[in-house]
C-alpha positions as CSV (number, residue, x, y, z in Angstrom):
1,X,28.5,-20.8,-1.2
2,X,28.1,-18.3,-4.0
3,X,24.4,-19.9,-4.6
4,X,23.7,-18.4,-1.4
5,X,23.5,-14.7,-3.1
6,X,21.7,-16.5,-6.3
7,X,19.3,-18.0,-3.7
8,X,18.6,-14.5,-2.4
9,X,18.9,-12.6,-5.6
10,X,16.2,-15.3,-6.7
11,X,13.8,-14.4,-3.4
12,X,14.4,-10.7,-3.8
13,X,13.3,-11.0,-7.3
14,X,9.6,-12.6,-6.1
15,X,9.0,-9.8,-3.5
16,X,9.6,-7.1,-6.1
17,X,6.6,-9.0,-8.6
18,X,4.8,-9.6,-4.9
19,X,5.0,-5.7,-5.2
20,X,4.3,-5.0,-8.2
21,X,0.9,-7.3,-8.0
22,X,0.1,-4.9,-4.8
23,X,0.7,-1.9,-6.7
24,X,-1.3,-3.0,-9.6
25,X,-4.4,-3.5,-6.9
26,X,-4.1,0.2,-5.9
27,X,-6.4,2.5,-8.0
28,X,-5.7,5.4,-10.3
29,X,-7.7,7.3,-12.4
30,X,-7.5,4.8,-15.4
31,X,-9.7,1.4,-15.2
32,X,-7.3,-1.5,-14.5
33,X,-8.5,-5.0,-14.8
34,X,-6.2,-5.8,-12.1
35,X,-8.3,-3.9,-9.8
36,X,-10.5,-6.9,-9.7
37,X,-7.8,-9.4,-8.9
38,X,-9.1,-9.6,-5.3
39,X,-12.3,-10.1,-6.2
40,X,-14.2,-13.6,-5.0
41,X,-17.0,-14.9,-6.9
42,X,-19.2,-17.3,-4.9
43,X,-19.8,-19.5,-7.7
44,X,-21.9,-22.1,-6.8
45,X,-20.9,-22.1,-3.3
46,X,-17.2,-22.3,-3.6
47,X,-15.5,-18.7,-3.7
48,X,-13.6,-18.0,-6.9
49,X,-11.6,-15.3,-8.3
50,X,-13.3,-12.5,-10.7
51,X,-10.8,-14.0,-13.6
52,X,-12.0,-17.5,-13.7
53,X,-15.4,-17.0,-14.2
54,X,-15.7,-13.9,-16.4
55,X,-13.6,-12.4,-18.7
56,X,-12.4,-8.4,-17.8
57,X,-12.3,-6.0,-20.9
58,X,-11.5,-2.1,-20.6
59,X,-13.6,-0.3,-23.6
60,X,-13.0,3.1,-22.7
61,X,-10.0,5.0,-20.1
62,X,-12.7,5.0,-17.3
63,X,-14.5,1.8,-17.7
64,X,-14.1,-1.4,-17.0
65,X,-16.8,-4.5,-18.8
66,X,-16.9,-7.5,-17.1
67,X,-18.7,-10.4,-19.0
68,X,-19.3,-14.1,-17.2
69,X,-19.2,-16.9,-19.1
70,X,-22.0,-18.6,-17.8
71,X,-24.6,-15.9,-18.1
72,X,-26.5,-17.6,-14.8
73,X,-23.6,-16.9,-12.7
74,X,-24.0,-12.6,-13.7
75,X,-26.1,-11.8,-10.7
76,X,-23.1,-13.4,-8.1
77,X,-20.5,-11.2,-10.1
78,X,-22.4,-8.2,-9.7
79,X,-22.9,-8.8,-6.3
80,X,-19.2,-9.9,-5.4
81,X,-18.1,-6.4,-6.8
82,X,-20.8,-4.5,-5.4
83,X,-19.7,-6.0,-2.0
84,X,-15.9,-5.5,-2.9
85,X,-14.3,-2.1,-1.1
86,X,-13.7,-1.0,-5.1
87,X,-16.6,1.4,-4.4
88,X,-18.3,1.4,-7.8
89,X,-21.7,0.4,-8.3
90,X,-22.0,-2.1,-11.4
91,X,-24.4,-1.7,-13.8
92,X,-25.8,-4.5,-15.6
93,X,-27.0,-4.4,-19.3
94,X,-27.7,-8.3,-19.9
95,X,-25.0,-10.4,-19.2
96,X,-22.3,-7.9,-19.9
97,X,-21.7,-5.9,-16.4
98,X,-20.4,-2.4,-16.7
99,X,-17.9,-0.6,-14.2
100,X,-17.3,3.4,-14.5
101,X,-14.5,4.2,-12.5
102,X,-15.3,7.7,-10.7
103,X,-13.2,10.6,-10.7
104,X,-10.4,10.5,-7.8
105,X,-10.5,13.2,-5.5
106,X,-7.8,14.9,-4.6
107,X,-8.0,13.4,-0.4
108,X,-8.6,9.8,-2.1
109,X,-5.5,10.2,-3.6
110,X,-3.3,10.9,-1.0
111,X,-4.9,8.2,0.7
112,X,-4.0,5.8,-2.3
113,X,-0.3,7.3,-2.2
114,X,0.0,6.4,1.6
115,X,-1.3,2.7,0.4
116,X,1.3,2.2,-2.2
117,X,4.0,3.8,0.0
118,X,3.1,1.0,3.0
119,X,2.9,-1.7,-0.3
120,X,6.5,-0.5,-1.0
121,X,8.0,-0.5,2.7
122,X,6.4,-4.4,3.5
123,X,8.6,-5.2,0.0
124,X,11.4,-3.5,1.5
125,X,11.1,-5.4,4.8
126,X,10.9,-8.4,3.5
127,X,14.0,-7.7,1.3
128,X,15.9,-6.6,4.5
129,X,14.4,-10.1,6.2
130,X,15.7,-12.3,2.8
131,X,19.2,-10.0,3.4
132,X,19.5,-11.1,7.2
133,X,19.0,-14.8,6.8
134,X,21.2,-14.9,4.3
135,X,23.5,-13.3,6.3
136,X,23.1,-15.4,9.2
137,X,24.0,-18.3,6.6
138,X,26.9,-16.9,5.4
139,X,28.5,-16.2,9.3
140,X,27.6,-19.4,10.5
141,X,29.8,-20.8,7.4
142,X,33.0,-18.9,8.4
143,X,32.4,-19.9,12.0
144,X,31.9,-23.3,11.0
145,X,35.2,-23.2,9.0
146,X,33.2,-24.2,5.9
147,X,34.5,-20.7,4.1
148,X,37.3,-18.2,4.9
149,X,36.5,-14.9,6.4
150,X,37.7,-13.5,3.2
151,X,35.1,-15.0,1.1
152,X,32.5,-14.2,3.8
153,X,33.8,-10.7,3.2
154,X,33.5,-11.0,-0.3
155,X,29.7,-12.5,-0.2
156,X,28.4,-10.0,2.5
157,X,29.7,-7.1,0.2
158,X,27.5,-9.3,-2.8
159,X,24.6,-9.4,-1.1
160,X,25.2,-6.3,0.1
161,X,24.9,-4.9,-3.6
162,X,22.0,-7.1,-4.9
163,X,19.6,-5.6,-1.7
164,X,20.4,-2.0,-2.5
165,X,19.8,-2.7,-6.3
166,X,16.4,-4.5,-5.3
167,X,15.6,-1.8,-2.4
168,X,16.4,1.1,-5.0
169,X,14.1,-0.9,-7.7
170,X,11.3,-1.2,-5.3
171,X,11.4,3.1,-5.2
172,X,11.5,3.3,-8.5
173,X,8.3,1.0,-8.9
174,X,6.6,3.1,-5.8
175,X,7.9,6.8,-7.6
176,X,6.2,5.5,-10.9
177,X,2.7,4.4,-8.9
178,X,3.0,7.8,-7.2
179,X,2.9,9.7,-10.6
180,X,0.4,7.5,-11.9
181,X,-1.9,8.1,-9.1
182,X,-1.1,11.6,-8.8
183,X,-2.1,12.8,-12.4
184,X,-5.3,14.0,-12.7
């Protein structure tokens, strides 16, 4: 029944990356190219991420180059990130299209903190959700007789452990986002 904590320990360990993908979407005053992960190309009438049909480069702190790599398709990228809700304009010099990431203001900041926070908690809740099934498991086991209430014991104070480690690891993910957002 030990597996049971592995199992979770195993799930807990996706929703922190799950996080860590949603933070890496959020904006701060660096160009990221993970900004344009949610990005869909429509490339030849089927919509495709950003990544698969041009590569992402980052020349300078502020700016991101985006270069297709079949220069017929530059005219949908453009237009897929002009559409996006980035809020840059791309400008294109050839096939190579260029992003300039503006200044952050202060109120877009705090806006971008409250994002990561809400990130952070939907990672915590589905922690807490991964915690209480596996829970569940483990009490239906001692009332099934398949385990003593001992061992029960011993696994809920397990799992008890690996969520606060994971909960506490999520915070220190969404503390380090904070700063990164917050410096100017």
């Amino acid at each position: 029944m030990a597996n049971v904590i592995d199992q979770a320990k195993e799930q807990m360990a996706k929703t922190v990356e799950n996080t860590k993908e949603n933070f890496a979407g959020i904006r701060t005053g660096r160009a990221n190219p993970a900004l344009l992960n949610g990005i869909m190309v429509d490339y030849y009438g089927a919509p495709t991420p950003i990544k698969a049909v041009a590569s992402i480069g980052v020349p300078e702190p502020r700016t991101l180059s985006v270069t297709p790599f079949d220069a017929s398709q530059a005219g949908a990228v453009e237009k897929a990130i002009r559409n996006s809700d980035l809020g840059v304009s791309p400008n294109r010099d050839g096939n190579v299209i260029r992003l300039t990431m503006p200044e952050l203001t202060e109120e877009r900041r705090k806006e971008y903190v409250k994002l990561a926070k809400g990130k952070a908690e939907d990672g915590k809740v589905a922690v807490r959700n991964i915690r209480r099934k596996t829970k569940e498991s483990i009490d239906k086991s001692v009332k099934d007789g398949d385990m003593g209430e001992d061992e029960g014991d011993r696994l809920l104070k397990d799992l008890d452990k690996v969520t606060k480690s994971v909960t506490d690891e999520i915070d220190a993910l969404l503390e380090t986002k904070q700063k990164e957002i917050m410096e100017v």
